[in-house]
C-alpha positions, 0 to 999 in steps of 0.5 A: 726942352727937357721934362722928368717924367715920373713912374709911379708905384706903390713906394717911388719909381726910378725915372728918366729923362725925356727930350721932347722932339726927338725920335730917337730918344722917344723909341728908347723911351718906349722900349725902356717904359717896356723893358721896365714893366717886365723887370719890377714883375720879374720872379724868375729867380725863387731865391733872389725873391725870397731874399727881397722880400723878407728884407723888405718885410723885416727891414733893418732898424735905422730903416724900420719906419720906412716903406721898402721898395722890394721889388727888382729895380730898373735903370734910371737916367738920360735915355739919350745917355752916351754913357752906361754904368754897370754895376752889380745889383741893388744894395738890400738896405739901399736900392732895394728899399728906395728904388732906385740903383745906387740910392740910398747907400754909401755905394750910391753916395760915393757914385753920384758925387764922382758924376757931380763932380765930372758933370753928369749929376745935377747934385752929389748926393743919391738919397731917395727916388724923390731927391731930384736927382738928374742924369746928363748923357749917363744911364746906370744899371746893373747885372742883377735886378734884385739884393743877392744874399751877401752880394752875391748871385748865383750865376743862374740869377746872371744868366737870368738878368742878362736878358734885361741888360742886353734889352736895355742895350738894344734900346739905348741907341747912343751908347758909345762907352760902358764903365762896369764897376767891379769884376762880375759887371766887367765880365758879363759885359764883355760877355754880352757884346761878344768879346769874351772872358777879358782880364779884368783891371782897374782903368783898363780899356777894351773894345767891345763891337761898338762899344768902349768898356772901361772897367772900374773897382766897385765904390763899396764900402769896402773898397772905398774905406780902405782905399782901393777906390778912392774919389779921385781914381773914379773921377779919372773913370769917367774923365777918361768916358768922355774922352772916349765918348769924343772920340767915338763921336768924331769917327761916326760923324766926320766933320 
């Protein structure tokens, strides 16, 4: 039996899906609720915190009546996920103001209909924290925490944030496959699990410890307005997870 379990805030909190009775999922849910107060309270970075804030504060004028998230964001979905997806950081008008990862902007619409429709969203669209949205057997993050100045951070500020994404690794015991979306996750990933500075390619594959890293063009605006990353090639990314998923599954747990 599953239950959502809601954080709470000021403005809504990501959430992530418990699984009553099992161990395994309850310390990653304990070592998340961890991680997760640490990440929202974070100033290590003066820059990236000086921008969020006045975005939040100024807003943009399709936004003006809402109340800004404007804080770093934390992961959100299935803690017994198989599957992690990367990204970069918060969109400023998007995460940043919903808060949640990859909500509220075309970046986080492009996504959750590529994962709808491969199975592991329970609707296509990622509007809002409150939207009922629901991850199966996936878990998204990102390298950074907070909306980088023209998408992108300094890398002081990746240096900062890799101690979050290396924790929620540690807690995310299931994990078998990481699709990094775009260049700058890709590599700090291999970076982390220990492979180095590896070429970066769409749909190219590499094995990382104990990981697979698939690595992906990022679903911005850009990159899906002129094509570069269309709904059918993302699709094929995370077709090709579970395929990796299984696999990795049968040589852990022989029949």
């Amino acid at each position: 039996m599953l239950r959502k379990r809601i954080y709470k805030a000021d403005v809504p909190f990501p959430y992530h899906m418990t699984e009553d009775g099992n161990s395994r999922v309850h310390v990653s849910n304990v070592l998340l609720d961890a991680i997760n107060r640490e990440i929202v309270d974070c100033t290590l970075c003066p820059r990236l915190n000086e921008y969020r804030n006045s975005v939040a504060r100024i807003k943009t004028r399709r936004f003006r009546d809402e109340a800004y998230w404007g804080k770093p964001l934390t992961g959100f979905g299935d803690p017994s996920a198989r599957i992690l997806v990367v990204g970069l950081a918060p969109a400023a008008h998007g995460g940043n103001r919903t808060g949640r990862m990859f909500t509220g902007d075309s970046s986080g619409e492009f996504l959750a209909s590529s994962l709808y429709r491969v199975g592991h969203a329970s609707q296509p669209t990622s509007l809002s924290a409150h939207d009922g949205l629901t991850l199966k057997d996936v878990y998204i993050t990102a390298v950074v925490r907070c909306a980088p100045p023209a998408n992108k951070p300094l890398p002081s500020e990746l240096e900062n944030c890799s101690r979050y994404l290396q924790r929620e690794l540690d807690a995310l015991r299931n994990i078998r496959v990481i699709v990094c979306l775009g260049a700058v996750a890709f590599y700090q990933i291999t970076k982390l699990t220990g492979c180095g500075r590896k070429k970066f390619s769409h749909l190219a594959i590499t094995e990382c410890g104990k990981y697979m890293v698939i690595a992906s063009y990022h679903p911005s605006r850009r990159n899906t307005q002129t094509r570069l990353l269309t709904a059918e090639m993302l699709d094929e990314v995370f077709l090709t997870a579970d395929q990796l998923v299984h696999r990795r599954s049968e040589v852990a747990e022989p029949s």
